[in-house]
Z-matrix of the N, CA and C atoms (Angstrom, degrees):
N
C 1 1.458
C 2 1.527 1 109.43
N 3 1.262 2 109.86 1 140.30
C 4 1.722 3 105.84 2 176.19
C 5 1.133 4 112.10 3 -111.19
N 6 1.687 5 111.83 4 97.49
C 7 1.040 6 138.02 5 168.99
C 8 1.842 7 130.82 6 -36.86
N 9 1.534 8 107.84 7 -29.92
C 10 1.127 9 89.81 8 -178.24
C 11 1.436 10 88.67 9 -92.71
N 12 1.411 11 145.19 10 -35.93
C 13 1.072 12 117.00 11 174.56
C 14 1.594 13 139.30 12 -43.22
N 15 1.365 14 102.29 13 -26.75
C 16 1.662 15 108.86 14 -179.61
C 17 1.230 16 112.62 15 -70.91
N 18 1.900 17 118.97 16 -24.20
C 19 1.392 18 121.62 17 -166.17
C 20 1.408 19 106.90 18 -71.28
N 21 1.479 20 104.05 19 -55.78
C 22 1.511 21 118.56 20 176.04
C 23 1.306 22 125.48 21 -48.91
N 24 1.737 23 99.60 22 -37.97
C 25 1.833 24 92.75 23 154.82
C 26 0.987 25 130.95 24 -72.20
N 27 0.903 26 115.93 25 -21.92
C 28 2.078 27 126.42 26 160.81
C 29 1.587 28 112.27 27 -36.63
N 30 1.521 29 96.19 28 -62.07
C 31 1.462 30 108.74 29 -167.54
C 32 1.189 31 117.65 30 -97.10
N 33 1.448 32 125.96 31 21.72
C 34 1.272 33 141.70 32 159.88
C 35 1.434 34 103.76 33 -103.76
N 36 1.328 35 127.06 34 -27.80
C 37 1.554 36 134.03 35 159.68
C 38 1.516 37 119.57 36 -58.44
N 39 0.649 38 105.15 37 14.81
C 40 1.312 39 100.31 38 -169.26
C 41 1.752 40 123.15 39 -135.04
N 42 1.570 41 110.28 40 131.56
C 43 1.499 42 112.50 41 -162.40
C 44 0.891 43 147.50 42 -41.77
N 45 1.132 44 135.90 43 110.60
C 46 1.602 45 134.85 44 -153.46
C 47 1.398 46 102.97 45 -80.59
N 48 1.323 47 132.87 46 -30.81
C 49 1.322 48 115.19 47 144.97
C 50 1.387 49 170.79 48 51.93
N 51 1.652 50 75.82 49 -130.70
C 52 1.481 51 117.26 50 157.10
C 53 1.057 52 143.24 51 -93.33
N 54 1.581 53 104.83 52 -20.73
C 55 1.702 54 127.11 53 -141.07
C 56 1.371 55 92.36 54 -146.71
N 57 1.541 56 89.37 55 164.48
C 58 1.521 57 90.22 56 177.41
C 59 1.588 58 108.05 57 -150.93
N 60 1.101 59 130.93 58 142.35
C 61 1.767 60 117.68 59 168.15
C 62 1.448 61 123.46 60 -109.27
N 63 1.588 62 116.59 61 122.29
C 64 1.232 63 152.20 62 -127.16
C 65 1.314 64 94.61 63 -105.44
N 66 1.693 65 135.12 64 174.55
C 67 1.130 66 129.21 65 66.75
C 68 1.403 67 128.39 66 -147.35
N 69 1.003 68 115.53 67 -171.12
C 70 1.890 69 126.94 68 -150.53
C 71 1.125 70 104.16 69 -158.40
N 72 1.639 71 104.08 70 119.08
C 73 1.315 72 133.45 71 -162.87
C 74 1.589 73 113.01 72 -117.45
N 75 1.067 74 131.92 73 94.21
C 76 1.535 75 116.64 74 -178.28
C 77 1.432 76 118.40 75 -125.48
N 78 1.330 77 117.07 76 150.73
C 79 1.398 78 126.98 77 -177.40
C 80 1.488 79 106.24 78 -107.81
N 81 1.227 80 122.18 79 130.07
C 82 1.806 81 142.39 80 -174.66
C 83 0.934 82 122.32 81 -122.33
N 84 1.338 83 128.16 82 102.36
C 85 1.398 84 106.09 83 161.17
C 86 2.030 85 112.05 84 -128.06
N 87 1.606 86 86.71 85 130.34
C 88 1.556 87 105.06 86 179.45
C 89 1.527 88 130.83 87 -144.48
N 90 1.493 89 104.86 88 169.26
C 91 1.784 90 83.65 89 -178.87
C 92 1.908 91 98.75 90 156.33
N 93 0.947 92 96.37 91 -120.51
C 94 1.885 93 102.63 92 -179.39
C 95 1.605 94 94.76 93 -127.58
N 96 1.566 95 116.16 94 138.91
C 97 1.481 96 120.19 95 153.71
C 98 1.310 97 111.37 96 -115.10
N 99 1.039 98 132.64 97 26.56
C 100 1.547 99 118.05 98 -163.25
C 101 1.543 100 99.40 99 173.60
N 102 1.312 101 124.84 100 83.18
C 103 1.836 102 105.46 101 178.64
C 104 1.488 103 110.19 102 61.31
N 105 1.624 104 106.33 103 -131.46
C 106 1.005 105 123.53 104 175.64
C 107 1.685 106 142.72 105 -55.45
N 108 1.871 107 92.04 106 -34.41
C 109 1.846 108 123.54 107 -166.66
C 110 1.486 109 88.34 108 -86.10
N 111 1.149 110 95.08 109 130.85
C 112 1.930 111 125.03 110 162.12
C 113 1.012 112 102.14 111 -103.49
N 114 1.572 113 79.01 112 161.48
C 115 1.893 114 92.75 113 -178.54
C 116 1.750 115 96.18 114 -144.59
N 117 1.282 116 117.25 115 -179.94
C 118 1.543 117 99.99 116 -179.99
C 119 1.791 118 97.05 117 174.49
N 120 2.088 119 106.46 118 104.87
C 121 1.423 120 99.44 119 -179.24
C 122 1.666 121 95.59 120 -119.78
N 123 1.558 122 95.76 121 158.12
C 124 1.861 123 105.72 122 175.82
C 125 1.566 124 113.02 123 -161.43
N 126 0.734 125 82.79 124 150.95
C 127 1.800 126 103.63 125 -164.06
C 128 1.667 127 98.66 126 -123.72
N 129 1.461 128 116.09 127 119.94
C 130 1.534 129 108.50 128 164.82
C 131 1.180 130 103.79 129 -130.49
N 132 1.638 131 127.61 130 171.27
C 133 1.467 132 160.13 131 154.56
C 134 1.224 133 130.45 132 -112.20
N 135 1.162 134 126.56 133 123.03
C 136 1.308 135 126.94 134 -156.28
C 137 1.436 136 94.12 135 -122.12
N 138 1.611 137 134.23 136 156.60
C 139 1.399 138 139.16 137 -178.84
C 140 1.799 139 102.32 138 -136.57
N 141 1.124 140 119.53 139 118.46
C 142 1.895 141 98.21 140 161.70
C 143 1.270 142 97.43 141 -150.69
N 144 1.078 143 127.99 142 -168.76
C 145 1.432 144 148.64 143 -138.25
C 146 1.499 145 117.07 144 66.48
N 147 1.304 146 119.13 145 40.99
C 148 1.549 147 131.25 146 -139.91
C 149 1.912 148 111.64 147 33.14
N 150 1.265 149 85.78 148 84.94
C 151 1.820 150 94.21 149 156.06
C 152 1.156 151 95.05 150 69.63
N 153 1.465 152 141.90 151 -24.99
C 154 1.400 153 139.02 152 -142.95
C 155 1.555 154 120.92 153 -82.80
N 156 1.043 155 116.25 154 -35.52
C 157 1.891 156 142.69 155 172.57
C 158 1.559 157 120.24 156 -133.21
N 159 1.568 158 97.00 157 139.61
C 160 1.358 159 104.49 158 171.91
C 161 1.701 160 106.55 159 -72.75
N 162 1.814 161 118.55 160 122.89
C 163 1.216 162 107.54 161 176.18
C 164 1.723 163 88.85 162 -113.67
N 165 1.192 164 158.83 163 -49.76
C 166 1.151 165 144.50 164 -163.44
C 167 1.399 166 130.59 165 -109.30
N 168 1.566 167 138.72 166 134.20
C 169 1.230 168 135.63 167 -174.04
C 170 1.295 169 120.47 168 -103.75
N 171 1.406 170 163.18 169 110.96
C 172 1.594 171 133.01 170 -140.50
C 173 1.702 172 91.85 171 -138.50
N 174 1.150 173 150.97 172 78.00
C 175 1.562 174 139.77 173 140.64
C 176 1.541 175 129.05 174 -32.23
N 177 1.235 176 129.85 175 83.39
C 178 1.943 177 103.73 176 172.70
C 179 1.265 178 118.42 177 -131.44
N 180 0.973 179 129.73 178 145.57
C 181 1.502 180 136.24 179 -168.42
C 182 1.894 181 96.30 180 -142.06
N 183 1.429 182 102.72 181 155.49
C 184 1.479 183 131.38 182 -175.05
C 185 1.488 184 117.27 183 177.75
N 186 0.858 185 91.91 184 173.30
C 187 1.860 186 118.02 185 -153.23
C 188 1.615 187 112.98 186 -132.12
N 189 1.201 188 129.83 187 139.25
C 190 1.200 189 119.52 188 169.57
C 191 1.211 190 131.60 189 -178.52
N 192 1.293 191 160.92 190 -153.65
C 193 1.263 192 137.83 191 176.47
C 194 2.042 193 116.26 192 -146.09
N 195 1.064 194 113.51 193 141.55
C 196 1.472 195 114.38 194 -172.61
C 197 1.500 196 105.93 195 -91.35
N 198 1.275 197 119.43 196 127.25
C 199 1.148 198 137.25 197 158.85
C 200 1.560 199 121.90 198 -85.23
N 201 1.153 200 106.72 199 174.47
C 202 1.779 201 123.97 200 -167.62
C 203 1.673 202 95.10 201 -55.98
N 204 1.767 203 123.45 202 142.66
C 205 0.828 204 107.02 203 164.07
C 206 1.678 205 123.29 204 90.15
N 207 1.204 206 95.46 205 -6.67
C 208 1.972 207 117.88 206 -177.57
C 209 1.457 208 106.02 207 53.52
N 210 1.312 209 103.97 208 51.51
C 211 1.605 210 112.21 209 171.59
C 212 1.797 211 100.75 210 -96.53
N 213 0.949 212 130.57 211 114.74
C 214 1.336 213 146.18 212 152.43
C 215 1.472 214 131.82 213 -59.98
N 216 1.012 215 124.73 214 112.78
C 217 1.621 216 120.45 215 164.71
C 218 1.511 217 123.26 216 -127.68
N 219 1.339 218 110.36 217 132.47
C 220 1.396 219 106.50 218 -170.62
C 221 1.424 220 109.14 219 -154.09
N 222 1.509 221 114.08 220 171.74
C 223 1.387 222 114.14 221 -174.27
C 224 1.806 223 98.46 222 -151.72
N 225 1.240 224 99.26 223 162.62
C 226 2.030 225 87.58 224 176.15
C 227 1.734 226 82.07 225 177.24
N 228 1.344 227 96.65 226 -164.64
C 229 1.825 228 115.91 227 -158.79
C 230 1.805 229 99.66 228 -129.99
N 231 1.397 230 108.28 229 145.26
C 232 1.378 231 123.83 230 -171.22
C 233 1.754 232 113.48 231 -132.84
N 234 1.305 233 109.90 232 95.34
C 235 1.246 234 103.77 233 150.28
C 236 1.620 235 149.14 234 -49.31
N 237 1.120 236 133.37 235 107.40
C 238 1.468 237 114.35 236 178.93
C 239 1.508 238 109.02 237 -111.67
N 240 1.604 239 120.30 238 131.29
C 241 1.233 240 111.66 239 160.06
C 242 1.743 241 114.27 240 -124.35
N 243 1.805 242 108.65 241 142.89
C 244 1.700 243 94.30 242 -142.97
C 245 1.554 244 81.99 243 -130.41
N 246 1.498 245 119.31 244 117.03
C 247 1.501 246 117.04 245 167.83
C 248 1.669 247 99.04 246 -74.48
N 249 1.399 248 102.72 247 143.13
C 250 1.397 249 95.80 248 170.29
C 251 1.552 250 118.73 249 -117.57
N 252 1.592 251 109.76 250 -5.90
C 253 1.275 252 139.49 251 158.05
C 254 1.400 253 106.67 252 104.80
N 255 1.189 254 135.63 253 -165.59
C 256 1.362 255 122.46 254 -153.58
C 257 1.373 256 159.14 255 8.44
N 258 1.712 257 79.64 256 47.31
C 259 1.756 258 122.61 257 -150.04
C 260 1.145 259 118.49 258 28.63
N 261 1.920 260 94.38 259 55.11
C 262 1.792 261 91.82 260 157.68
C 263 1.418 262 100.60 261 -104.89
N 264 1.068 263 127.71 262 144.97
C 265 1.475 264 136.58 263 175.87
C 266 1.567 265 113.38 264 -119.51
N 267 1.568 266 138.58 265 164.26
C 268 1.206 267 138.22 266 141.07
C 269 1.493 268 108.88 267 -153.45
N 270 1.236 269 103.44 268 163.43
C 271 1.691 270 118.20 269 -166.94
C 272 1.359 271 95.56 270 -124.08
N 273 1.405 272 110.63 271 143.20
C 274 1.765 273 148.39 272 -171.83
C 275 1.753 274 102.13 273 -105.66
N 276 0.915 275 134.63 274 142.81
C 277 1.306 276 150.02 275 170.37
C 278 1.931 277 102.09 276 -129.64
N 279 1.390 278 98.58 277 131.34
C 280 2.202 279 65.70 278 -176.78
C 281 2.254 280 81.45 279 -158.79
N 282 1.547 281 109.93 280 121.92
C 283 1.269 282 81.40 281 164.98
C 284 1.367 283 102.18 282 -100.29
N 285 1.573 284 126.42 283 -159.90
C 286 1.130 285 138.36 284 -153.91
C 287 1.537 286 110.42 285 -168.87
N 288 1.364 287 110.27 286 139.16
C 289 1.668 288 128.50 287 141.78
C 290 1.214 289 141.78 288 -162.76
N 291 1.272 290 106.98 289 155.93
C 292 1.465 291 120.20 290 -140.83
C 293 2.098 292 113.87 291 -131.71
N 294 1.249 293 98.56 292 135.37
C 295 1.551 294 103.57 293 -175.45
C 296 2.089 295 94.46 294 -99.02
N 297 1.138 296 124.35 295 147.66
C 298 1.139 297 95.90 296 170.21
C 299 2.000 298 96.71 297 -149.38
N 300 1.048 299 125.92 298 125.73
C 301 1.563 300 134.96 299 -171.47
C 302 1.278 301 123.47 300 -131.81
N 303 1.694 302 118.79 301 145.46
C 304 1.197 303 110.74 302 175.92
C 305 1.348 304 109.83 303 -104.29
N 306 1.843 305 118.54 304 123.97
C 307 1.207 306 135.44 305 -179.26
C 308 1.071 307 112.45 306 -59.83
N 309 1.741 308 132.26 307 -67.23
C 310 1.419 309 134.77 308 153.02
C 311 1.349 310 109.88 309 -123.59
N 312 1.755 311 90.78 310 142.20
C 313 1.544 312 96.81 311 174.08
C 314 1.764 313 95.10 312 -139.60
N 315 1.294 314 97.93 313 136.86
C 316 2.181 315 108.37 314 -178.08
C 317 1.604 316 88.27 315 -104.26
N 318 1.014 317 83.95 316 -171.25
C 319 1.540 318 115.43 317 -173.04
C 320 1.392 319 107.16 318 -87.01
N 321 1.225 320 136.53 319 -26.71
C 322 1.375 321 139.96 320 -162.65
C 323 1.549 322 100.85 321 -112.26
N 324 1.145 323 116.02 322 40.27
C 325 1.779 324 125.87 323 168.24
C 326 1.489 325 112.44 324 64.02
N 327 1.482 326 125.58 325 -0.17
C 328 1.336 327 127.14 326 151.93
C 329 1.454 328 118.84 327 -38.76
N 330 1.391 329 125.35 328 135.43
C 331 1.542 330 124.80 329 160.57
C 332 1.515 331 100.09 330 -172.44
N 333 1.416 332 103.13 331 148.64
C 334 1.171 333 132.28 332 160.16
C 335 1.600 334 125.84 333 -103.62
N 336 1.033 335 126.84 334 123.17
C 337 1.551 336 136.06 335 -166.27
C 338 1.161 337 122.66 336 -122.24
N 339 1.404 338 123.95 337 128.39
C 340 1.488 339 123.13 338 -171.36
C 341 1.623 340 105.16 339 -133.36
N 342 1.557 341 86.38 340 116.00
C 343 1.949 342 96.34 341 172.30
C 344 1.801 343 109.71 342 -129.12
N 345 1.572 344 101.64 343 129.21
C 346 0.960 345 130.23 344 -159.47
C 347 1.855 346 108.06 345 -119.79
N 348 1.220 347 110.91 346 78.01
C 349 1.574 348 136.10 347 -164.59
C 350 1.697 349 126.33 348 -76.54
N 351 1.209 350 153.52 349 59.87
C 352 1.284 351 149.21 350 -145.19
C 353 1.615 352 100.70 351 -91.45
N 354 1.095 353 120.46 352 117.77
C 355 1.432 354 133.82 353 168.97
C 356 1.531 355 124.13 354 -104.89
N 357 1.416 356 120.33 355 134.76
C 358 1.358 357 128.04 356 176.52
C 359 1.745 358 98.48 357 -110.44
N 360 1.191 359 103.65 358 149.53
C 361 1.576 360 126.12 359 -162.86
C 362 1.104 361 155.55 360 -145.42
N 363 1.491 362 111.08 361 85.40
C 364 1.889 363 113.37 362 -140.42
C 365 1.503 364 90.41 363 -129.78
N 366 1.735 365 101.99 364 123.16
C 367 1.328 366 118.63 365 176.23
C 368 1.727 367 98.70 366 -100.97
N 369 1.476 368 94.38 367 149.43
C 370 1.515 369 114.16 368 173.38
C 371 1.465 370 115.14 369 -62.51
N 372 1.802 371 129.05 370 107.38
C 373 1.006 372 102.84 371 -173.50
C 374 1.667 373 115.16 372 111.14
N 375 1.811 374 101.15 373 -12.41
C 376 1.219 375 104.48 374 159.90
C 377 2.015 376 117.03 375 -131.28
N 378 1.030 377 96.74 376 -174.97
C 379 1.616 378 93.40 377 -175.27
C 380 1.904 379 98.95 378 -123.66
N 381 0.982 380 138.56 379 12.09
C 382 1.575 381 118.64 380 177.18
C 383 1.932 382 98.21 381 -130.22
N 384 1.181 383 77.57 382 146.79
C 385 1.732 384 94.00 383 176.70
C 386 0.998 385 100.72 384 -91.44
N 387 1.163 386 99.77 385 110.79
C 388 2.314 387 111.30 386 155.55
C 389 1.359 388 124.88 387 -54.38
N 390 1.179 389 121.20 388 155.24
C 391 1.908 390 110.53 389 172.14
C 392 1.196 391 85.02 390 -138.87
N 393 1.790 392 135.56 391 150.10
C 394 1.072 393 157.34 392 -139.81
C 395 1.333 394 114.47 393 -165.37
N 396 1.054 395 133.54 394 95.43
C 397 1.911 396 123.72 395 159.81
C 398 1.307 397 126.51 396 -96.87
N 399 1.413 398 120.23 397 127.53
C 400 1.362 399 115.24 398 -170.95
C 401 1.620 400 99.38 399 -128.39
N 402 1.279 401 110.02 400 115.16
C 403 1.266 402 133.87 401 168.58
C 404 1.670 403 116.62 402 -74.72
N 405 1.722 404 126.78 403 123.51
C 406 1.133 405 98.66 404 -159.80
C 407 1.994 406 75.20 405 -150.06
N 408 1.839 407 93.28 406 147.28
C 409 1.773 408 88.83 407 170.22
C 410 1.484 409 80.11 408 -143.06
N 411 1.725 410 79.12 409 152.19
C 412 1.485 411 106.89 410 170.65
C 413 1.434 412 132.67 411 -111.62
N 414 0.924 413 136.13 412 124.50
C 415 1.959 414 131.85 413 169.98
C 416 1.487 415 106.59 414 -102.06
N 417 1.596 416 98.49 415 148.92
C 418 1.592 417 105.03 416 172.06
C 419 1.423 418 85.03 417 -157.67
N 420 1.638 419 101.62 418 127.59
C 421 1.586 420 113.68 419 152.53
C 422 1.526 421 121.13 420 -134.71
N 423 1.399 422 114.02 421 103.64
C 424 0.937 423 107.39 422 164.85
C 425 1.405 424 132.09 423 -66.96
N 426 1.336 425 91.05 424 153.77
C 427 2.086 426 102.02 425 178.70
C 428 1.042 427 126.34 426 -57.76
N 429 1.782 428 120.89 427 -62.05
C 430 1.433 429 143.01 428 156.69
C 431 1.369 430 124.07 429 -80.44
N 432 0.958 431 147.26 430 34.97
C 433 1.460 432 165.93 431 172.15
C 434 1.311 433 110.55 432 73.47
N 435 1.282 434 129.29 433 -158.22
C 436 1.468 435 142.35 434 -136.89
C 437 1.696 436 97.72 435 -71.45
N 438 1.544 437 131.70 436 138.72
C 439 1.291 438 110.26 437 -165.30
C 440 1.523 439 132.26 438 97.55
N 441 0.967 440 96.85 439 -43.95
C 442 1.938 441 117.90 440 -167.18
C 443 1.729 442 97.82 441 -73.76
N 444 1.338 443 105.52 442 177.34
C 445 1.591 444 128.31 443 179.47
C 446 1.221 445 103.93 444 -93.31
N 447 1.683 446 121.85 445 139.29
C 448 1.532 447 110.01 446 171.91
C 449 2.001 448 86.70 447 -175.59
N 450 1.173 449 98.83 448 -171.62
C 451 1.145 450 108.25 449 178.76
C 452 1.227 451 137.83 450 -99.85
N 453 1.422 452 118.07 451 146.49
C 454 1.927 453 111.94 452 -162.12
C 455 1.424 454 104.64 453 -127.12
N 456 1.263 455 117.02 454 150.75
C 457 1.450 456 141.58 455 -162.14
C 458 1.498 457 119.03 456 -135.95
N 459 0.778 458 127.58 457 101.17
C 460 2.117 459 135.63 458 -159.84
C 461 1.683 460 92.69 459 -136.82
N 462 1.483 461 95.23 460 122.97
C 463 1.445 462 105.02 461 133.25
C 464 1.231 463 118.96 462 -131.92
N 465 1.653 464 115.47 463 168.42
C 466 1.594 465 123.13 464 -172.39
C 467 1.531 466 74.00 465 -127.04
N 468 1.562 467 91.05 466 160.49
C 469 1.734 468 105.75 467 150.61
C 470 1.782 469 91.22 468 -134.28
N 471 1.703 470 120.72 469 170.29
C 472 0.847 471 114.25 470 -171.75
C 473 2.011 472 106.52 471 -142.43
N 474 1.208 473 142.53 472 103.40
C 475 1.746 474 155.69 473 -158.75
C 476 1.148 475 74.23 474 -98.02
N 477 1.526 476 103.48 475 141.18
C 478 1.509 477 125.84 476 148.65
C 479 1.619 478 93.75 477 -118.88
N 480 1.531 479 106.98 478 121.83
C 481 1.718 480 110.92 479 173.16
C 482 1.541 481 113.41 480 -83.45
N 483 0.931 482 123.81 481 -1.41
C 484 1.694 483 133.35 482 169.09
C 485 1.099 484 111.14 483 -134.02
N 486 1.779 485 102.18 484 178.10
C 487 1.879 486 125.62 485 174.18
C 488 1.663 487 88.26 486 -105.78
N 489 1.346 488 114.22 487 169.06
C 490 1.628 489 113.55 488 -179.61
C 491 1.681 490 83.87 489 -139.57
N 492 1.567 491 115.44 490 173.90
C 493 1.500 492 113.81 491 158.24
C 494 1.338 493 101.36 492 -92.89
N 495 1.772 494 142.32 493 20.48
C 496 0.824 495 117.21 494 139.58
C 497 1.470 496 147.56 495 -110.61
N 498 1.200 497 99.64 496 14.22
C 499 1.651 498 130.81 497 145.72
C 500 1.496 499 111.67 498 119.63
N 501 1.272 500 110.88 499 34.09
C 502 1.405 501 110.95 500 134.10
C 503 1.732 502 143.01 501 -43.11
N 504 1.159 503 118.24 502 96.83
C 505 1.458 504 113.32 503 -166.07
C 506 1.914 505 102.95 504 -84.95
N 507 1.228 506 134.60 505 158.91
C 508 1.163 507 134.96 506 -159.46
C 509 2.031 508 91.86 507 -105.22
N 510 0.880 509 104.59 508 120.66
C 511 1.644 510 103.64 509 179.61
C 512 1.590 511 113.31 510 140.04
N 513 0.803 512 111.20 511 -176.51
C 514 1.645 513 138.17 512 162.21
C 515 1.651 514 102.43 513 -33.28
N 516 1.481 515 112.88 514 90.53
C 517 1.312 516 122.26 515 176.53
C 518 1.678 517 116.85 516 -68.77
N 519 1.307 518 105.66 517 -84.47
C 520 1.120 519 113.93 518 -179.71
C 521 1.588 520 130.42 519 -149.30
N 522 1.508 521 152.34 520 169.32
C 523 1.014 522 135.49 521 -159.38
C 524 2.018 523 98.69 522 -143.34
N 525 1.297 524 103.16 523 121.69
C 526 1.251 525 102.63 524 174.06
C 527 1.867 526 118.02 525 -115.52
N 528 1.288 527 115.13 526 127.39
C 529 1.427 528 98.71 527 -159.11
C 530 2.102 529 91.01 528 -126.43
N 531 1.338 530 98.17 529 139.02
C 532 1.795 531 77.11 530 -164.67
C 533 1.948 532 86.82 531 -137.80
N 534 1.687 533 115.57 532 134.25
C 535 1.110 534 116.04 533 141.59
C 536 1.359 535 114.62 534 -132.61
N 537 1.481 536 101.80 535 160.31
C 538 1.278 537 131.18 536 -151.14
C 539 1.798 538 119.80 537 -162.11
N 540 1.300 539 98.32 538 -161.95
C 541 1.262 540 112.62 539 -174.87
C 542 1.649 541 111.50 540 -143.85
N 543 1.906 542 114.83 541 153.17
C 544 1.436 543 101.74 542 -179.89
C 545 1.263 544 97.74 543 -125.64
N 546 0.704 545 140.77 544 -177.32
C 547 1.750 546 148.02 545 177.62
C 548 1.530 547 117.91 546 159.76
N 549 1.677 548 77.63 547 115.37
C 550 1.335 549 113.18 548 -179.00
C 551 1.715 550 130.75 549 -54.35
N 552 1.097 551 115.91 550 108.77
C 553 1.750 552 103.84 551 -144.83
C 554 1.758 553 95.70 552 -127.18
N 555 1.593 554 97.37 553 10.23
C 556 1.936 555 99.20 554 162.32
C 557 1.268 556 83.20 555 -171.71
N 558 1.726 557 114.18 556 -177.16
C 559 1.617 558 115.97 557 171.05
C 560 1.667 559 103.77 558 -67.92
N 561 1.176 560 96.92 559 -41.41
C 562 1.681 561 87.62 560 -171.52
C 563 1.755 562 114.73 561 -108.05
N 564 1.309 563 126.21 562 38.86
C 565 1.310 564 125.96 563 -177.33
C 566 2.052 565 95.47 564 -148.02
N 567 1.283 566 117.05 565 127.79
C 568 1.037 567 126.12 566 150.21
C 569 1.344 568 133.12 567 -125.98
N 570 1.588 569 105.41 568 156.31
C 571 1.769 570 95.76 569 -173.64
C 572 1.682 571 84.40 570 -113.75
N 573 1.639 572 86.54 571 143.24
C 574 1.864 573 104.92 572 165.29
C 575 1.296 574 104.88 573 -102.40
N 576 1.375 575 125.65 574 156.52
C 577 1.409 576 117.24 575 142.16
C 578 1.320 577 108.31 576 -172.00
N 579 1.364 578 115.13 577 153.07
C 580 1.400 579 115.81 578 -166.57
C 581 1.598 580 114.60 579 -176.24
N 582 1.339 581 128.12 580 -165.30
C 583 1.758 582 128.29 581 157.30
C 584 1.288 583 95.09 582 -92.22
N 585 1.789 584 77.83 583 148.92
C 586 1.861 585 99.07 584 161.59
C 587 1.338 586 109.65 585 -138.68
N 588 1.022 587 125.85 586 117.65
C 589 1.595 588 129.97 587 -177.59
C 590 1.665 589 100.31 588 -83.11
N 591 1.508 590 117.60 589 139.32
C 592 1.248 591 111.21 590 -162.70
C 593 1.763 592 97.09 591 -130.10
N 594 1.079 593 141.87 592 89.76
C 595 1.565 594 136.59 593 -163.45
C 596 1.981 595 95.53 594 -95.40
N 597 1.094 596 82.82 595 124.16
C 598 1.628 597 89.54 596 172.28
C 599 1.535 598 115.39 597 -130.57
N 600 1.798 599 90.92 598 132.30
C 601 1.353 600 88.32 599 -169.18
C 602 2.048 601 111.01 600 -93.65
N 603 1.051 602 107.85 601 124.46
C 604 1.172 603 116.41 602 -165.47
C 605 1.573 604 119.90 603 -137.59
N 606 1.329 605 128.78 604 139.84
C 607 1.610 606 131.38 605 -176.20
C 608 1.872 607 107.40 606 -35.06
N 609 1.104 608 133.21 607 132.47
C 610 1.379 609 145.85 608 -165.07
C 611 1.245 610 110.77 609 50.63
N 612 1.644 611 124.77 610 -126.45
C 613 1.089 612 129.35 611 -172.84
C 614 1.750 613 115.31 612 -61.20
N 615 1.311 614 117.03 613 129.45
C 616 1.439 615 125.61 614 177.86
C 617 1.550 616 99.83 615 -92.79
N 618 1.303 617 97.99 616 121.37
C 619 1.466 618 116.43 617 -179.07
C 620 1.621 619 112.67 618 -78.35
N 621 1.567 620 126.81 619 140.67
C 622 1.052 621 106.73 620 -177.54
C 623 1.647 622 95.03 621 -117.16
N 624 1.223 623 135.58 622 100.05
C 625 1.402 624 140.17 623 -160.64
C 626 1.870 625 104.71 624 -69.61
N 627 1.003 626 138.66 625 -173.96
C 628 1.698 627 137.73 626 -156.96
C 629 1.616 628 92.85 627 -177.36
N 630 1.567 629 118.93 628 107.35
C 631 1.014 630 96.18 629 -165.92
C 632 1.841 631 83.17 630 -152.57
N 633 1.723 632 89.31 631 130.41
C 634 1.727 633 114.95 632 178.56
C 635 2.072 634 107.36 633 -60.86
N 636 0.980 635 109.35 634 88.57
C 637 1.409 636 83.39 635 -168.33
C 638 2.143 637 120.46 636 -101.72
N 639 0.760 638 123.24 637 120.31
C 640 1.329 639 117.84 638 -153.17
C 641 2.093 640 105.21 639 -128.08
N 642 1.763 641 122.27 640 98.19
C 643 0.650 642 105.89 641 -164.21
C 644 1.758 643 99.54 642 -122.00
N 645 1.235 644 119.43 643 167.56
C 646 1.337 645 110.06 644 -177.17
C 647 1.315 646 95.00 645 -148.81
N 648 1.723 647 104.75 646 129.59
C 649 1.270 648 104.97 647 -166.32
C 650 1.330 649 105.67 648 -138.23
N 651 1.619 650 115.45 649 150.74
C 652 1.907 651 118.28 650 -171.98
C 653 1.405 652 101.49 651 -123.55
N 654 1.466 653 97.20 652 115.59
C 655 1.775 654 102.71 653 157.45
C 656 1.239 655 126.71 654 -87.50
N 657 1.176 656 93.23 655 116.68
C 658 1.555 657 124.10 656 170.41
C 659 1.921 658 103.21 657 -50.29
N 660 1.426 659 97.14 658 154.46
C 661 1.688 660 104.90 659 175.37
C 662 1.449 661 90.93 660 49.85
């Protein structure tokens, strides 16, 4: 069966509407520079109106340090730049921090990962700071053991702890649920890519977004 063809018919199935088909491409690179101190920069692109226009620009970089146990903590700064199309534009300023741990990890390259992210959030053009938590777990099982190609499983959920005047609603933001695939394409560079269904909860119709997502990421140290 040719799989990527079936996906794309998926997301060509789907309501123009309500829905929309995405995708978001980003380059990462993170990990240890120094001993203990992390560091961690990424650049993304976002496309929707099905594939058709660039609507989002994403810059973020942070710093942070590993604790006992490969517990991670870190914090850093996030650019957003957001076409909204009919040359309306606005820009995101947002810092961030983040706990990030492995729940289980075996010997045979299995692990489960849990990162737990708090964001502050000031759009150009508004006056209240947002606060944001995004709860996020990860799966990886490789096929051939530790290293190897196999398949990956992520969800985020996303709290907004306030209303903003720029329309932040206080509650149950949004839900991103993504499978895929990883493959290992050096010791220290892998490519992801896969669907991510993106449900956003929003005033009337809740959009359920369909989005190609393809990220390639380099560990550092």
């Amino acid at each position: 069966m040719d799989y990527t063809r079936l996906i794309f018919s998926l997301l060509a199935a789907a309501p123009a509407a309500a829905q929309d088909v995405q995708s978001w491409t980003t380059l990462v690179a993170q990990g240890p520079v120094d001993g203990k101190l992390l560091g961690w920069a990424e650049v993304q692109g976002r496309f929707s109106h099905d594939i058709s226009r660039f609507s989002v620009g994403i810059g973020r970089v942070g710093i942070g340090v590993r604790l006992q146990r490969d517990i991670d903590l870190m914090a850093g700064y996030q650019f957003q730049h957001n076409d909204l199309g009919g040359g309306r534009t606005s820009d995101e300023h947002r810092f961030w921090q983040q706990v990030q741990m492995p729940v289980i990890r075996q010997a045979n390259g299995f692990v489960l990962v849990s990162r737990w992210r708090l964001e502050e959030r000031t759009v150009v053009g508004g006056d209240d700071l947002g606060w944001r938590l995004r709860m996020q777990w990860r799966v990886q099982k490789p096929l051939n053991g530790k290293g190897s190609a196999g398949p990956l499983l992520q969800s985020e959920t996303f709290f907004a702890l306030n209303s903003t005047d720029w329309g932040a609603r206080a509650g149950f933001d949004q839900q991103r649920s993504f499978i895929g695939w990883i493959q290992p394409l050096s010791p220290h560079l892998n490519l992801e890519a896969g669907y991510m269904h993106v449900y956003l909860n929003r005033p009337g119709r809740n959009p359920g977004n369909h989005v190609l997502n393809v990220t390639l990421n380099r560990r550092l140290g």
